[in-house]
N, C-alpha and C positions, 0 to 999 in steps of 0.2 A: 275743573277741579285740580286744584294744583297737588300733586304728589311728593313733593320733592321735601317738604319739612317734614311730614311722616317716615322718609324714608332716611331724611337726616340724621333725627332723633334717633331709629333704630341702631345705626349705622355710630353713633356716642354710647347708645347702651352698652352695646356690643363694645367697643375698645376701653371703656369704663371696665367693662366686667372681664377684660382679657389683660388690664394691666392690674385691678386685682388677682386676678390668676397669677399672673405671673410674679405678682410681691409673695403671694400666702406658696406660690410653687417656687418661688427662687430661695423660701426660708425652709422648704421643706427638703428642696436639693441639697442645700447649705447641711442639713441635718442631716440627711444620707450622705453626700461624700465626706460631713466628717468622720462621722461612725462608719462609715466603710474604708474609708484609711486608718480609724485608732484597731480596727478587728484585724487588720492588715501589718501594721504595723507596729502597734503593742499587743495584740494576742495571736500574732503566727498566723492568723490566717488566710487560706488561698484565697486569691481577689474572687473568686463564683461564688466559695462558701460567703464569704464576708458581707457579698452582696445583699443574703438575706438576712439577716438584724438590723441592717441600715435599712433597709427599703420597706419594712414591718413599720420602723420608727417613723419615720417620712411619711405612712399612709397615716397613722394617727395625726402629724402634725398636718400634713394634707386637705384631712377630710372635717379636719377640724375650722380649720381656715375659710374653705371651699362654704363650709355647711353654712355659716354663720353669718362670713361677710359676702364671699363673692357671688354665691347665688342666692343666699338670705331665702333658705326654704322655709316658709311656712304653709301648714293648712289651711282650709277656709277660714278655721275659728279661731286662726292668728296663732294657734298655738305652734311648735316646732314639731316635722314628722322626720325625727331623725335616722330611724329605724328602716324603712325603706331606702330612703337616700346612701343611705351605710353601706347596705346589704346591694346595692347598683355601685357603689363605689368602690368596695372593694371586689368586683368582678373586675370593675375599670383600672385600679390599682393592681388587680393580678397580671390582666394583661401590658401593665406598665411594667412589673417585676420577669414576665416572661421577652418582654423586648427589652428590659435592662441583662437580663442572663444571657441572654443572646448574643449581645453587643459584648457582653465580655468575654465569653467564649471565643465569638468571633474573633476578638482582639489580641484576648492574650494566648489563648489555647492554640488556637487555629492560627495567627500571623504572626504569632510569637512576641508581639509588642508588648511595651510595655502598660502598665493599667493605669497611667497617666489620658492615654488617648481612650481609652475606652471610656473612662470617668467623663470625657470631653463628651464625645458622643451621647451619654447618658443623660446628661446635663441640656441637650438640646434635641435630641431628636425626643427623646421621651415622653417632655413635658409639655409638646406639641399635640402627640399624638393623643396623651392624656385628657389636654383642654377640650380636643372636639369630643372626645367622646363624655367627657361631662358634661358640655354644654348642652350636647343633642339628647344626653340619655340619662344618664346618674341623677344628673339635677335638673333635668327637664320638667 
């Protein structure tokens, strides 16, 4: 018995559902580093504070994205169980916002950089860590 199409297919579902990830997370990044630069930059605020209203806005745009298209959760009876999936995504979105707080800390507070580089890091280490953990658990 040959294994190799079965494992093919898996192997398209999977980068199918990691480049929607990463359309519906690159438009949700897009939404946090703006509004984390306008808090930053038209409201005075320090890059840690600022971090949270952009990353609040970003889990709606997120989980909206995520719910709909890229994992397309539904029930048995085809209806949508948004409400569980929410409630698992934003535990996964929290620990997004505690590794986005982190990276800024680390960056501006602690190495004194500037939140150019920090915004960098934000932008890719987070929306990695994000996807497995939606894959394997939020939207499992």
């Amino acid at each position: 018995m040959n294994k190799q199409p079965l494992a093919e297919g898996r192997w398209r579902l999977l980068l199918a559902q990691a480049l929607k990830f990463g359309t519906v997370g690159g438009l949700a990044t897009a939404v946090h580093l703006t509004l984390f630069v306008i808090c930053i930059e038209l409201a005075g605020m320090q890059p840690f504070w600022a971090n949270f209203p952009a990353f609040a806005l970003a889990v709606v745009v997120g989980f909206t994205g995520h719910f709909l298209w890229t994992f397309q959760r539904r029930d048995q009876d085809g209806a949508n169980s948004w409400t569980p999936a929410f409630v698992k995504f934003a535990v996964t979105a929290a620990l997004g916002l505690l590794l986005n707080s982190l990276i800024v800390y680390g960056v501006v507070d602690t190495l004194g950089l500037g939140y150019g580089y920090a915004a960098a890091l934000m932008a890719t280490l987070t929306p990695a860590a994000v996807f497995i953990v939606s894959k394997f658990w939020a939207f499992a």
